[in-house]
N, C-alpha and C positions, 0 to 999 in steps of 0.2 A: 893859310896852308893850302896849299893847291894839290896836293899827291901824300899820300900816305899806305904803308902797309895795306891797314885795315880798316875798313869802315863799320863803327859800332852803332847798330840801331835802338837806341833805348839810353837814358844816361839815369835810370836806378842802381839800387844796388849791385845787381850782376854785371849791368855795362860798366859803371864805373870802376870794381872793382877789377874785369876784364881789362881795362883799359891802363891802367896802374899794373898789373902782372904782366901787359905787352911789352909796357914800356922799362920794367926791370929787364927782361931778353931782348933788349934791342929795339925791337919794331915799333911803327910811328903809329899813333892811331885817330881817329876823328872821330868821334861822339855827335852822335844828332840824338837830339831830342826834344818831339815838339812840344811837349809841356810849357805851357808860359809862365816864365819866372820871375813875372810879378807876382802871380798865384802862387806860384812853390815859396816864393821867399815870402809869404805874407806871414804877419807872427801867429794866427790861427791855425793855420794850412798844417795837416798829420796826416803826410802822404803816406804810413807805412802800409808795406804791402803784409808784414806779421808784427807780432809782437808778444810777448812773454808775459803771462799774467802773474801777479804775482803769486793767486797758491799754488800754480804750474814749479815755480823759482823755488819755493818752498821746499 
């Protein structure tokens, strides 16, 4: 893809999710994200940036 809308810097939760609601209104968009996805996809790797404890759930 050579030309897009909008260019998104980050592909976590909010670019992603950004990126997915552009593309529901129409606009094209491109995701950069230099994270290496050997490392994200490794089965150890718990990139979360939050998370919900359980006596929080409780």
């Amino acid at each position: 893809m050579d030309h897009a809308d909008v260019l998104i810097l980050g592909g976590g939760l909010v670019g992603a999710t950004l990126a997915l609601a552009l593309d529901r209104h129409g606009l094209t968009t491109i995701v950069v994200d230099p994270a290496d996805p050997a490392v994200t996809l490794a089965a150890g790797f718990d990139g979360r940036a939050s998370a919900i404890a359980s006596a929080s759930h409780r």
